[in-house]
C-alpha positions as CSV (number, residue, x, y, z in Angstrom):
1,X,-47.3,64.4,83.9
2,X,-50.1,62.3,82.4
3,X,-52.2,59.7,85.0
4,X,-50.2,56.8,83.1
5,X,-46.7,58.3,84.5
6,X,-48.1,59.0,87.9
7,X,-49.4,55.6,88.4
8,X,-46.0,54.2,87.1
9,X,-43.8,56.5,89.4
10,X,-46.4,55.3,91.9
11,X,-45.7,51.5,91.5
12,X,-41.7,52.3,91.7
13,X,-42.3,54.0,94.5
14,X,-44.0,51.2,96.0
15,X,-41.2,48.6,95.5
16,X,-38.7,51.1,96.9
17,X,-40.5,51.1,100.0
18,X,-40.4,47.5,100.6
19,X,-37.0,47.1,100.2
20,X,-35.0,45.6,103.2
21,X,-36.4,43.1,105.6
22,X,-40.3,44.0,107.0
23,X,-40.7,44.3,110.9
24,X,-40.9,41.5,113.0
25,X,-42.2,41.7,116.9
26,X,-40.1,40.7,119.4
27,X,-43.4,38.3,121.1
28,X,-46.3,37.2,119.5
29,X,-49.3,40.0,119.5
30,X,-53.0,39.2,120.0
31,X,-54.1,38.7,116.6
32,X,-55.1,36.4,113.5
33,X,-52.7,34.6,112.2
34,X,-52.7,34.6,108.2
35,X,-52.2,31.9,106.2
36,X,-52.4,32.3,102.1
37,X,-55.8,29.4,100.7
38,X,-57.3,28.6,97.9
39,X,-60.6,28.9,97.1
40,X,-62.0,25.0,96.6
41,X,-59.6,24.4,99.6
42,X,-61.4,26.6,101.9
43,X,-65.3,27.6,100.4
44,X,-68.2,25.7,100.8
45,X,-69.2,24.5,96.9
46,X,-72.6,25.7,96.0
47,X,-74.5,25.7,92.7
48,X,-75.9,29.3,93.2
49,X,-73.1,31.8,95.0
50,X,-76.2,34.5,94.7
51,X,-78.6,32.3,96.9
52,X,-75.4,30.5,98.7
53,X,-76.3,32.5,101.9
54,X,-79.9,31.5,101.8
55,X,-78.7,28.7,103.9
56,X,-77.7,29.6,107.6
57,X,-75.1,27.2,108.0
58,X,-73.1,28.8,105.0
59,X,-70.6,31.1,106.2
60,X,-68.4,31.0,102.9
61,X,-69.3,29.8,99.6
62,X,-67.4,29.3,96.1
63,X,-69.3,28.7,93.0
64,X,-67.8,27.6,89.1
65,X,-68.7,30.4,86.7
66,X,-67.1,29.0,83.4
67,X,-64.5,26.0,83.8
68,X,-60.8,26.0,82.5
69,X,-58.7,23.8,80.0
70,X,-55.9,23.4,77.7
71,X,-55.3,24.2,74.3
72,X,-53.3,21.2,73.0
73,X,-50.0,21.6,71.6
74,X,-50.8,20.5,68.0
75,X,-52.8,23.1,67.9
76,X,-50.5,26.0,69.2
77,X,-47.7,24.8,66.6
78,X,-50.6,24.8,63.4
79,X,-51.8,28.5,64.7
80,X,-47.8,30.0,66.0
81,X,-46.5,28.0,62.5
82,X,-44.0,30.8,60.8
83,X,-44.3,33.7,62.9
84,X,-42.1,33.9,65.2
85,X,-38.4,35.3,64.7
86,X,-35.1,36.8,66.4
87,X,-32.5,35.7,69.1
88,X,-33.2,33.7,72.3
89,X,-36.7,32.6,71.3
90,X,-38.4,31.0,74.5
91,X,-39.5,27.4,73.9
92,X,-43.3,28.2,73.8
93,X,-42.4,30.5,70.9
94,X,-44.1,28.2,68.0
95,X,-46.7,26.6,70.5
96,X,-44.3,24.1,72.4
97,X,-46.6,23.1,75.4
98,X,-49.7,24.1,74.6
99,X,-51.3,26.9,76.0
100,X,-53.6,26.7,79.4
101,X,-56.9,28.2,79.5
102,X,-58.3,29.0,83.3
103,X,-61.0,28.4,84.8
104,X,-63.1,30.5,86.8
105,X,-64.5,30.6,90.3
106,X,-66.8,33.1,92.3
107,X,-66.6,33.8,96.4
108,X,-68.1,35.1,98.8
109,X,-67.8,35.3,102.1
110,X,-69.4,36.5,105.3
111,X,-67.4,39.0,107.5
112,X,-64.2,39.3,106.0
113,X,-61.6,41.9,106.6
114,X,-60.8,43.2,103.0
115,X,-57.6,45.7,102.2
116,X,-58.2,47.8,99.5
117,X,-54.9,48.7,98.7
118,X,-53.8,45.6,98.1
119,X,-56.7,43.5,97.2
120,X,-56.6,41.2,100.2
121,X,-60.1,39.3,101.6
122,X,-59.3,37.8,104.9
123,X,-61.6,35.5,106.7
124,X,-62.3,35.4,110.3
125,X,-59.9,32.5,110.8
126,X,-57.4,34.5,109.5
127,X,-57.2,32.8,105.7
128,X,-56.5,34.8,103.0
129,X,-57.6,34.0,99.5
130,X,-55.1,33.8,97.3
131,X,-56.8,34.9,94.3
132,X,-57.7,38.4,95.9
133,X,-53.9,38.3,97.2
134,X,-52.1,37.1,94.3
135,X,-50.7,39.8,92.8
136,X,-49.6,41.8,95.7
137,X,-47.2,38.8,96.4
138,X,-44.8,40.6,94.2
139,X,-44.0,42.8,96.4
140,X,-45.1,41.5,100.0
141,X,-44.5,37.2,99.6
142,X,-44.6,37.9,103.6
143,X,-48.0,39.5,103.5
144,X,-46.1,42.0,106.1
145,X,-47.0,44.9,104.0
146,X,-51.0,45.0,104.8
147,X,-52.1,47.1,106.9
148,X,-51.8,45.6,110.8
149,X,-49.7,42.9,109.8
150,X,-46.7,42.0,111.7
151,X,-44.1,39.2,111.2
152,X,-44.0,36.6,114.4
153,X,-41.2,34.3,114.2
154,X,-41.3,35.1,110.2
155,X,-45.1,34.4,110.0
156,X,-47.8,37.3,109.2
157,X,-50.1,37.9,112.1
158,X,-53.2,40.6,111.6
159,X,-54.2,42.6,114.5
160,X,-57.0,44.9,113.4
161,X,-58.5,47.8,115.0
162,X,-61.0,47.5,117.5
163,X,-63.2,49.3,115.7
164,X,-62.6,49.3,112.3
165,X,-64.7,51.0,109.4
166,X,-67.9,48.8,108.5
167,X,-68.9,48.0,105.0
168,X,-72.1,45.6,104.9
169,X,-71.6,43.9,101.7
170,X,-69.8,44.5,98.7
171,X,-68.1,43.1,95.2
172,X,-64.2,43.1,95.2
173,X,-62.1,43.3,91.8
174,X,-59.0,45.4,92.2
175,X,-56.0,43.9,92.1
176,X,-53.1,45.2,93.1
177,X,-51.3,45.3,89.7
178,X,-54.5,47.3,88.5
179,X,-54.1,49.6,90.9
180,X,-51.1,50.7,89.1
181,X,-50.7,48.8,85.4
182,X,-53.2,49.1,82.3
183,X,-52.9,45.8,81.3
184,X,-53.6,44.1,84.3
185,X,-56.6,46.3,85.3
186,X,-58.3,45.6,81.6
187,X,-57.4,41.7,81.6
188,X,-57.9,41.0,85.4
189,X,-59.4,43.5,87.5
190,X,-62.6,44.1,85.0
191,X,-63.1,40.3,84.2
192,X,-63.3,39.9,87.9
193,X,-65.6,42.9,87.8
194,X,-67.7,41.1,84.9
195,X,-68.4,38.2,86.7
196,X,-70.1,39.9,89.6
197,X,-72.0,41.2,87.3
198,X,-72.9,38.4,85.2
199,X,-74.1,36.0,88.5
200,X,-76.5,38.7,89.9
201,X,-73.8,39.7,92.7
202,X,-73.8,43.1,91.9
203,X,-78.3,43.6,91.8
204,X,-77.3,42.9,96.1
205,X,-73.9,44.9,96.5
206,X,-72.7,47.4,94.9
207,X,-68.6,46.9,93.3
208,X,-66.0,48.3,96.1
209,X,-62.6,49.3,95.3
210,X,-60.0,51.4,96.6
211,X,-59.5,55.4,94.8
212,X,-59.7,54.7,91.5
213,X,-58.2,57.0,88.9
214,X,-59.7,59.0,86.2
215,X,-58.8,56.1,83.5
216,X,-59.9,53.8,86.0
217,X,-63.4,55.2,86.2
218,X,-63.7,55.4,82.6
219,X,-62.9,51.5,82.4
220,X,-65.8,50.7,84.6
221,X,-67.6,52.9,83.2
222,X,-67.3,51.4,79.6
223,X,-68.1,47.9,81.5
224,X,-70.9,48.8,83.7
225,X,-72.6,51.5,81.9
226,X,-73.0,55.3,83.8
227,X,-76.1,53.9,85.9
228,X,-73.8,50.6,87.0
229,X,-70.4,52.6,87.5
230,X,-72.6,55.1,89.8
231,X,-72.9,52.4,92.3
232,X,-69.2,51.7,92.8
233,X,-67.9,52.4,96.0
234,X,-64.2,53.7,96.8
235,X,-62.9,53.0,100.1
236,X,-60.0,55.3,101.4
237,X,-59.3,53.2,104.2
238,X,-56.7,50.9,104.4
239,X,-58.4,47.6,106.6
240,X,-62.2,47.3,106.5
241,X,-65.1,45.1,108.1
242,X,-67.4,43.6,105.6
243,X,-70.7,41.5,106.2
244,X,-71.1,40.1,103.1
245,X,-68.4,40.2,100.2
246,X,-67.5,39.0,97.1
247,X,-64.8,38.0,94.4
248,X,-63.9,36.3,91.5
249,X,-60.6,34.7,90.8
250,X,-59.6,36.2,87.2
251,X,-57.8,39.1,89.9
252,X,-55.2,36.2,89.8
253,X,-52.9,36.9,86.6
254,X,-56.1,36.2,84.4
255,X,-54.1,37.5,81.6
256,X,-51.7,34.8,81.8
257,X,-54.4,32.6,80.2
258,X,-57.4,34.1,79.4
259,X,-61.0,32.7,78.9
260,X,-64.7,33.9,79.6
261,X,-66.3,36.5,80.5
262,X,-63.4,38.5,78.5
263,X,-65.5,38.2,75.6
264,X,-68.5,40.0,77.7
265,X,-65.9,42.5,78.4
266,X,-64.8,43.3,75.2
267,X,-68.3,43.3,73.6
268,X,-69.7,45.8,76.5
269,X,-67.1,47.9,75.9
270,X,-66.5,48.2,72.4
271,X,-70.6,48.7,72.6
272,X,-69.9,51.9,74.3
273,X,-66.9,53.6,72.6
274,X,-67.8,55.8,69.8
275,X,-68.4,54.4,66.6
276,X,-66.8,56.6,64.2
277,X,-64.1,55.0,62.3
278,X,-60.4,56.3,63.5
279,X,-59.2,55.8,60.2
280,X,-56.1,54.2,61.6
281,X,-55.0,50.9,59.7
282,X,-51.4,50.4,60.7
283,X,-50.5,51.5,64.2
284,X,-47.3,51.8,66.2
285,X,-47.8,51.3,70.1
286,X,-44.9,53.5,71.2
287,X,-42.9,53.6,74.6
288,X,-40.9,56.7,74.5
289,X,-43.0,57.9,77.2
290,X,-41.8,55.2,79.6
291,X,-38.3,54.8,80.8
292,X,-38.9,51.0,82.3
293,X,-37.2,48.7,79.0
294,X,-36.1,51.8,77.2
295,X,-35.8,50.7,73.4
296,X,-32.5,53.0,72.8
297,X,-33.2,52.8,69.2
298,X,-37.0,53.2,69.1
299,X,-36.7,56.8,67.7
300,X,-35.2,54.8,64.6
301,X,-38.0,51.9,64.8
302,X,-40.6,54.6,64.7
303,X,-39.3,56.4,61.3
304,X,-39.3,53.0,59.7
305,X,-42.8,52.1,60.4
306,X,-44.1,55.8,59.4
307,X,-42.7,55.3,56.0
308,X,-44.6,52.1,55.9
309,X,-48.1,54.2,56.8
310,X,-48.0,53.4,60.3
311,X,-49.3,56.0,63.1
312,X,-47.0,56.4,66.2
313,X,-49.0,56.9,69.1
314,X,-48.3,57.0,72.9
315,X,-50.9,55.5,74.9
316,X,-50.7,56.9,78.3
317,X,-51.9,60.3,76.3
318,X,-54.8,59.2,75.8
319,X,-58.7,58.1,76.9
320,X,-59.0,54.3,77.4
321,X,-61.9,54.9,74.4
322,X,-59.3,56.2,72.1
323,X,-56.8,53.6,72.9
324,X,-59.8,50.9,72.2
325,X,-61.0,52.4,69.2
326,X,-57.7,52.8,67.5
327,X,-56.9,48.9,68.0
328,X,-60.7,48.0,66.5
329,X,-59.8,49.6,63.5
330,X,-56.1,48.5,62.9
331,X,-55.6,45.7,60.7
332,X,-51.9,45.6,61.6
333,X,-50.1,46.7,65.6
334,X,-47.1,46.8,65.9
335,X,-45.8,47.2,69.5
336,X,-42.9,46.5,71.8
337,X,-44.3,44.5,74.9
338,X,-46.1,46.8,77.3
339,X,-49.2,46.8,78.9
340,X,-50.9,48.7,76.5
341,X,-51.1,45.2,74.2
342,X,-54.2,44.6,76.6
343,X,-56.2,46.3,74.1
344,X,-55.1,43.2,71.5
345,X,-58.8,42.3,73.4
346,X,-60.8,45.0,71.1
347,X,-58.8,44.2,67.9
348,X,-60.7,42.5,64.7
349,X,-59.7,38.7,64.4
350,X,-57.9,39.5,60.8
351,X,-55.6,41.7,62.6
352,X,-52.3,41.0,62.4
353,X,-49.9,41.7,65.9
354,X,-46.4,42.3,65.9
355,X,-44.7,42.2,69.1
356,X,-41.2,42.8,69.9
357,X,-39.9,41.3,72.9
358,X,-36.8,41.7,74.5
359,X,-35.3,38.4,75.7
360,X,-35.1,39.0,79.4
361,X,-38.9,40.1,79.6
362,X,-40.4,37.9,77.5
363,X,-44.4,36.8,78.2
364,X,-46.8,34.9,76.6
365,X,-50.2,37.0,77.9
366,X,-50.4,38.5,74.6
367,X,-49.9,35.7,72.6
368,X,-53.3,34.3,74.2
369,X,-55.4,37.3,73.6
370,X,-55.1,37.4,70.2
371,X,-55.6,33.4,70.5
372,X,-58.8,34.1,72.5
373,X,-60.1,36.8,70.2
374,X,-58.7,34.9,66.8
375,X,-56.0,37.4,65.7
376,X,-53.1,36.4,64.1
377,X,-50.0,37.5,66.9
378,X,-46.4,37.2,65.7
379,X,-43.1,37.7,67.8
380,X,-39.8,38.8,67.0
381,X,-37.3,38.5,69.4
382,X,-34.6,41.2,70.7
383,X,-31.3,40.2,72.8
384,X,-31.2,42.2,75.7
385,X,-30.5,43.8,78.4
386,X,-27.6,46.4,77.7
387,X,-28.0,47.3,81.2
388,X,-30.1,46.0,84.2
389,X,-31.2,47.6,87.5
390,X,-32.2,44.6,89.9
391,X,-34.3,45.4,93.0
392,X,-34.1,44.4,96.5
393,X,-38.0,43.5,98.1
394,X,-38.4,42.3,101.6
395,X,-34.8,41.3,102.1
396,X,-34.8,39.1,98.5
397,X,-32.8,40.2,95.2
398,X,-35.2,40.4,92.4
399,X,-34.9,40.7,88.3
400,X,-34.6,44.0,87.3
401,X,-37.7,46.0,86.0
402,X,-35.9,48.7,84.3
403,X,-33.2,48.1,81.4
404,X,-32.5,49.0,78.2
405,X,-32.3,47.0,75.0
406,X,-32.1,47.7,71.0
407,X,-34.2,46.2,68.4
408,X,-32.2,44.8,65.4
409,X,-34.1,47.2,62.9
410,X,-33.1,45.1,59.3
411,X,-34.5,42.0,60.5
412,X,-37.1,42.9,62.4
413,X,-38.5,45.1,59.3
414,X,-37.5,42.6,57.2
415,X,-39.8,40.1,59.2
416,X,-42.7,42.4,59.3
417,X,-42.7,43.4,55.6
418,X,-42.9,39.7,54.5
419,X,-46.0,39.2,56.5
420,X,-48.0,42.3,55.8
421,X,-47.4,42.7,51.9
């Protein structure tokens, strides 16, 4: 079983826990209780988050790092103009809407009680910021599932040990979702990571995370450099003190609309990968290792493409180098959605991206990385699902994560061939 499969059986394991309703106590307990803020809501604005705490009065700070905006629609529909096609396209499929860009901020905070496994910074008062605590939300919109949280007349309230383990200051940048998907570790988690580094944070902490992984590792790694990576710190504990910590908020669905530092992130790391060509031009990003959104038919896709020259690879197999290496060389991807599309980030901007969507899944992340890196992305759309597993999470149904669905082969092929001959 490859890391990849582990860290997926991992994250269905996780939601099958929190099914039903969480615990609630009978009488309020001594405690904080939590309440979900935003940054600019709650921070003290400063100029300089690395000197913020020069200034005894400043207990928490928040800082812009690069701001956000909005890609007009006039210019989505001249850049998404011919290619899209298939059944049930969503209305954003030719650039309806425009496309929002985010902006980003930097925290920090002094003593905070930080939950590694789910990404969580909580302030003394018992505020929570919600771009450390975003993604965890999927599967705990209670907060009950952190450590030493119980519900009190349906709202969270923290009780932490009397003694818990100390940290004095450290960087945050693990999501939850990165804990256990690619894609949102590469396009959340390590922008999050980059901008620590690109303020100074990380000269005065070191980056603090729960266990990492070995592919996990190797993404820093590629980042940071060995000497930068050596300083990261992995914290086994679930609830932890800190003096003096820090985040950024791209660990809030960054992905969903992407801007700087990603292009730091993808220069470091394609800096660090082996040079040496691949020698791969047209690649096929394939998912029969996976059986969330089983393609039924993808057996079938696969033959296709490797008639046309394409290689069939399966991403969880290999090194987060390989995987970024073989989409810098390919001038044409062609990929059912999946997270492994993160790498669009390290592709050439004459590329050409094929994605097949199913209609019940359907996401518009990788649309704006090839938008941010100036590839040309197309989508074809698949009707689906032929069968559908919903899931039950603290008490509340929830779309299914695991279904199958068929590509229509003819048209999609006959969609991709007029676009790459």
């Amino acid at each position: 079983m490859t890391p990849l499969r582990r860290l997926s059986n991992r994250l269905g394991g996780a939601v099958r826990r929190l099914r039903g309703k969480p615990p609630r106590a009978a009488e309020p307990r001594s405690g904080l209780k939590l309440e979900i803020t935003t940054e600019l809501s709650s921070l003290t604005h400063v100029e300089s988050i690395v000197d913020s705490f020069a200034h005894p009065h400043i207990q928490c700070a928040v800082a812009s790092f690069t701001l956000g905006g909005y890609l007009t629609e006039t210019e989505m529909k001249a850049w998404m103009a011919g290619r899209t096609a298939g059944e049930d396209r969503p209305s954003w499929h030719d650039g309806t809407g425009g496309s929002l860009v985010h902006g980003v901020l930097v925290g920090r905070i002094r003593e905070a009680f930080y939950t590694p496994d789910f990404g969580a910074v909580i302030d003394q008062g018992g505020q929570v910021m919600k771009s450390t605590v975003g993604e965890a939300l999927f599967v705990t919109p209670s907060l009950a599932a952190l450590p030493y949280v119980t519900l009190v007349d349906d709202k969270p309230f923290l009780t932490p040990p009397a003694d818990p383990p100390r940290v004095e200051s450290g960087g945050v940048f693990m999501a939850w979702g990165g804990r256990f998907n690619y894609g949102h570790f590469l396009l959340d988690c390590l922008p999050s990571l980059a901008v620590l580094q690109l303020t100074g944070l990380l000269n005065e902490m070191p980056p603090m995370a729960p266990p990492l992984t070995t592919w996990q590792r190797e993404g820093v790694e590629l980042l940071l450099g060995a000497e930068g990576a050596s300083r990261l710190v992995e914290v086994s504990a679930p609830l932890v003190s800190v003096g003096d910590i820090a985040f950024a908020t791209p660990m809030d669905h960054f992905l969903h609309a992407p801007n700087k530092p990603l292009d730091w992130v993808r220069e470091q790391m394609l800096a660090r990968i082996d040079p040496a060509p691949t020698g791969v031009s047209r690649l096929y990003i394939s998912r029969r290792g996976d059986p969330k959104r089983l393609m039924i038919n993808e057996a079938e896709l696969e033959a296709a493409l490797e008639a046309r020259g394409f290689k069939v690879v399966r991403p969880e197999t290999l090194s987060v180098a390989k995987q970024i290496a073989l989409f810098r060389d390919a001038d044409i991807i062609v990929a059912p959605t999946g997270a492994a599309l993160a790498n669009i980030l390290f592709c050439k901007p004459t590329a050409k991206i094929f994605e097949i969507q199913p209609t019940n899944f359907v996401g518009i992340w990788t649309r704006g990385v090839a938008h941010f890196i100036g590839a040309a992305w197309h989508g074809f759309f698949a009707p689906s699902p032929i069968q559908e597993r919903d899931i039950v999470i603290e008490g509340s149904l929830r779309p299914g994560i695991e279904f199958q669905w068929r590509t229509p082969l003819e048209p999609f092929l006959e969609f991709l061939d007029a676009r790459i001959d």
